[in-house]
N, C-alpha and C positions, 0 to 999 in steps of 0.2 A: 433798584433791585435790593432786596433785604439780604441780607447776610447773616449763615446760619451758622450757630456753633458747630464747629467739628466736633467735639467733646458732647451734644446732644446728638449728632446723625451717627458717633460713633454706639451711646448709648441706645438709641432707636434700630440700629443694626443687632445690637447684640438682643435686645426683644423680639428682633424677628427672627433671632435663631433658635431661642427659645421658647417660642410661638409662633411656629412656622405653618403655613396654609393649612396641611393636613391636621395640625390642633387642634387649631379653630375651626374646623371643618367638623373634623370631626367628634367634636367636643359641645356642639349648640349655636356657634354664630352661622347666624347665617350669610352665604356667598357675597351679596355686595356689600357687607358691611367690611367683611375680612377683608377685601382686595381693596376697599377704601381705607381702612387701617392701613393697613402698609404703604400704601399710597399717599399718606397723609404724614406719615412716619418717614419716608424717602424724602418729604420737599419738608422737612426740618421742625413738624409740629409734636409740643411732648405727649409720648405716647397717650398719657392718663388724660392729657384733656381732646387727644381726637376721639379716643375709647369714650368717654362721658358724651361728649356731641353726640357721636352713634344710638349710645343709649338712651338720650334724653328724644333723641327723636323717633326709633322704635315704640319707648312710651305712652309719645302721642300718638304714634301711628296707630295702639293697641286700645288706650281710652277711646279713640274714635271708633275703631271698630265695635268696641264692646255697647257705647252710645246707639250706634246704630242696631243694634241685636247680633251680631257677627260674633259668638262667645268663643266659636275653635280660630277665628284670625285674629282674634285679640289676645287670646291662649299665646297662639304661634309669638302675635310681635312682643308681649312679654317676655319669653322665652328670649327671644333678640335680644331684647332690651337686658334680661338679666346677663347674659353672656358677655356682653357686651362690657357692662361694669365690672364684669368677674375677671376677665383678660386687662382691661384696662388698669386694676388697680398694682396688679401686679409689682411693677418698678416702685412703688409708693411704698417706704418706710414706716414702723408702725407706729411713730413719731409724729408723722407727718397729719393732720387733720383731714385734710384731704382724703386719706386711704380709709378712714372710718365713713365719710362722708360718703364716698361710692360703694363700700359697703352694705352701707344702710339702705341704700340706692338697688343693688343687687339683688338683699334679703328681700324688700320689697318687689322689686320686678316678680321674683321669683315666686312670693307666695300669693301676686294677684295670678300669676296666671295657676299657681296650683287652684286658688278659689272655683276654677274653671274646670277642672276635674270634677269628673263624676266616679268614685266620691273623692272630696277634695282632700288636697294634700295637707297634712297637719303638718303645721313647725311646735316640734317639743324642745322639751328640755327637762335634761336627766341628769338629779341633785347625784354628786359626785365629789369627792377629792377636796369639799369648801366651797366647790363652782357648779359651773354646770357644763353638764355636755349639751352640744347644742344640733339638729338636727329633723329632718325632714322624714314623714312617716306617708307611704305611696302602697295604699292599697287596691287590690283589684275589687274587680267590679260588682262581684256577688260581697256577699256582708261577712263573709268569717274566713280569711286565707291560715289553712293548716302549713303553712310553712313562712319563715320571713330572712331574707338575706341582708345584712348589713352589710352596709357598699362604703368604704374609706379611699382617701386621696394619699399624696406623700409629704414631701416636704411642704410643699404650697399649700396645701389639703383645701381645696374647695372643692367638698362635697357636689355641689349643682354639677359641676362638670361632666360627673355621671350620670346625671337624668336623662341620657339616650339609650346606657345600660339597662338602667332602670325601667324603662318601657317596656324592654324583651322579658324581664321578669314578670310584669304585671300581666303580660300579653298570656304566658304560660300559668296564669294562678296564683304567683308567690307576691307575698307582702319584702314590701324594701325600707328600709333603716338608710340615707344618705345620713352620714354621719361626718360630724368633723371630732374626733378625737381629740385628747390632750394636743397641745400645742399646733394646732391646726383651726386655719377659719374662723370662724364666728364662736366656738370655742375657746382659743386663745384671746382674739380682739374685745370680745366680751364678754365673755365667762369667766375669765382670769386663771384662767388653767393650760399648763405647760406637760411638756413630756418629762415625765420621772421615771422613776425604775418598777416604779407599779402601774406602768400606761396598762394591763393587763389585766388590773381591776375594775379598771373605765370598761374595758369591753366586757365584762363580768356584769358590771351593770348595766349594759346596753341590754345584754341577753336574759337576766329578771325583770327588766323596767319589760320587755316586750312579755314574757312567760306572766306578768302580771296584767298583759293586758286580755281583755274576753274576747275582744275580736281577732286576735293571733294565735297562730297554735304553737305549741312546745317545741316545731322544729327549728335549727335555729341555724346558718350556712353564713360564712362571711368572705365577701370579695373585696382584696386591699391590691391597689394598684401602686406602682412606685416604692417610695418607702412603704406605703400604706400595705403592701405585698407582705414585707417583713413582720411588722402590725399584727397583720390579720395570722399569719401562722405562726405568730409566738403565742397570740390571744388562744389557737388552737392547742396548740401544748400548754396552757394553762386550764384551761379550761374543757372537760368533754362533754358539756351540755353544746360546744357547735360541734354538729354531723358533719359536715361539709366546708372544706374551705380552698378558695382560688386564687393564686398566687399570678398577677399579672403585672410584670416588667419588677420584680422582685431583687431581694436579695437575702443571704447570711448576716452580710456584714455591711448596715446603713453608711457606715463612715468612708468609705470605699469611694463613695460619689463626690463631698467636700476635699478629699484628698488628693482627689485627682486634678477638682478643678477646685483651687484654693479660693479662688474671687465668689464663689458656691457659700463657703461657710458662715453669712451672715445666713442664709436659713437655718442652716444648723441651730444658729445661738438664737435667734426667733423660735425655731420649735423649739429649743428646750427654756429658753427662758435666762441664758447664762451669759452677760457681757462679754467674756473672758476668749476668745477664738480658741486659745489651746485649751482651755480648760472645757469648751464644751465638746471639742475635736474631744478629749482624752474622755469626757463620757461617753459620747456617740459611740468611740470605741469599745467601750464595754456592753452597749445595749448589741448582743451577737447571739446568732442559733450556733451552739457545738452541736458535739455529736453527739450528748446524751441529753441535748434537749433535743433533735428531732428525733432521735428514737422514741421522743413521747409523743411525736407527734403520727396519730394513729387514724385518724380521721379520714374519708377521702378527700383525697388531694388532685388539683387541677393546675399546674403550672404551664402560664404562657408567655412565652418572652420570641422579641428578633433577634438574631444572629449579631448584627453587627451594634447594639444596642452597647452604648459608651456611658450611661447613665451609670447601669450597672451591669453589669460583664455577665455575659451567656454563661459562663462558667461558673461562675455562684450561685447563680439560678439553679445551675444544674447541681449543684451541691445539696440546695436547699431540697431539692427533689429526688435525691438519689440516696440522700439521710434520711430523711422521713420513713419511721415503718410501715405508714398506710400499706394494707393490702388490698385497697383500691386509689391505685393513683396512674394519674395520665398527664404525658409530657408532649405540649405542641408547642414546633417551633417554626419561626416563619424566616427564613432566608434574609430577605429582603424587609424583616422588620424592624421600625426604629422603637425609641422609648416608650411603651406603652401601647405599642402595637397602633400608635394613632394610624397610621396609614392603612390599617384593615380592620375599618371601625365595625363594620358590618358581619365580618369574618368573626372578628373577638365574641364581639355581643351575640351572637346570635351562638358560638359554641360555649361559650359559659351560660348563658342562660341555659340550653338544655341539657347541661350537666348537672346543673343546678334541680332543675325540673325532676330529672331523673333519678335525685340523689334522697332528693326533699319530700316530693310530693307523692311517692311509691312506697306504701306501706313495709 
């Protein structure tokens, strides 16, 4: 019988708390892949190469289908297959060859199956900061969407994550921006761009790189999940070219989450770019909404967070929502919701999409 480090099944444990069924559920892997992950992670194998197996054989599953003319089952097992690498690389340092490797791996799953879209999904990039921002462009089905919502992640920031969001937008008319931001994803890994103090310009130029496109119209709505909550409504208080913005599993104050959980703050110094643990704790601190920055924030406002959500505290949520001077803002909260409202993926998506709808697409 092979004998397993404790020191990996205690690592493989703490990825399944932070990637727990409803995540990955509700996030794009599909059902037996997840129950095999965990399952593959309990009898002692490292997370990132049962995640890679998974992925590698969705892959095949999806060139086969595509071989045969099956283009929405090869669509779907890409999909797999991208999610797959996206959760898998997670534990993987950005040191490490291997987490660009699945990456690479990811970017691709993910843009044969947008190839499959009708019309297909563009991956841009938007000159910025000396880098680029990097990012996924998901139009609906007729040719000119008057409205386009930019959709951001948080610490981790893999944009794909929300390409389930992303469909309830499309479903209803609007054009979607999956974006990875300074210090986020395929942004940070290969764009070479970190969180500064002007990540606010970066969304500046999300919103002219699209105002300068002919098939998107001038309106312009942004949904930031996680840190990416925070993101998207300080981008609103800087900016009022965005109408609309959705604050889901949010905060005031980003540093709130490394602080509580110390073993947390190598994201921190990965999104900003800063070796130093206190020294990027003592920026994170500073990147904060007061109060007289949300009184600029005038826009309508959607905040959704769970009760018991330990990421970031229902109470700064509700801060961030109760400073805001929108005279159009609406607060739902779910009892029983955790970080990101993962366990009511359906619930989320489908009331911010027609908030969105409602906000955007109505003269």
């Amino acid at each position: 019988m092979t004998t397993v480090e404790p020191a990996l099944l205690a690592a493989n444990q703490a990825h399944k708390r932070a990637m727990p069924m409803q995540r990955l559920l509700g996030n794009g892997m599909e059902w037996a892949d997840a129950v095999e992950l965990h399952a593959r992670a309990d009898q002692g194998e490292p997370w990132h190469r049962a995640a890679t197996a998974l992925g590698r054989r969705d892959a095949e599953r999806a060139a086969a289908a595509l071989a045969a003319g099956h283009r929405r089952t090869a669509r779907a097992w890409y999909l797999a297959a991208a999610a797959c690498y996206r959760f898998g690389q997670v534990p993987l340092s950005d040191g490490d060859p291997e987490k660009k490797v699945m990456y690479r791996h990811l970017i691709e799953a993910f843009g044969q199956a947008g190839e499959l879209h009708d019309p297909p999904v563009e991956h841009v990039s938007i000159p910025w900061g000396g880098g680029l921002l990097h990012g996924w462009l998901l139009r609906p089905s007729h040719e000119i969407a008057p409205a386009t919502v930019i959709v951001v992640g948080g610490f981790d920031g893999w944009r794909e994550e929300y390409y389930t969001g992303a469909l309830h937008l499309l479903e209803r008319g609007l054009a979607v921006l999956l974006a990875d931001a300074p210090g986020q994803g395929e942004t940070r890994l290969f764009g070479g761009l970190t969180l500064g103090a002007d990540f606010t310009n970066a969304f500046s130029a999300m919103v002219s790189w699209i105002g300068d496109d002919v098939r998107l119209g001038d309106r312009v709505g942004v949904w930031g999940n996680s840190l990416g909550g925070f993101l998207a409504a300080s981008a609103a208080v800087a900016d009022h070219r965005i109408r609309a913005c959705c604050v889901n599993g949010g905060t005031v104050s980003p540093v709130e989450f490394p602080i509580r959980y110390p073993r947390t703050a190598e994201k921190a110094r990965l999104l900003l770019g800063i070796t130093d643990t206190a020294e990027a704790l003592r920026f994170l601190g500073e990147l904060a909404l007061g109060e007289d920055d949300l009184a600029r924030l005038a826009c309508p406002l959607l905040v959704l967070h769970g009760t018991p959500d330990q990421v970031f505290l229902v109470a700064n949520a509700r801060a961030l929502f109760t400073g805001a001077s929108s005279r159009d803002k609406t607060w739902c909260e779910w009892a029983d919701g955790d970080h990101c409202l993962y366990n009511h993926p359906l619930e989320k998506h489908t009331t911010a999409a027609d908030w969105f709808a409602d906000r955007l697409l109505t003269p």
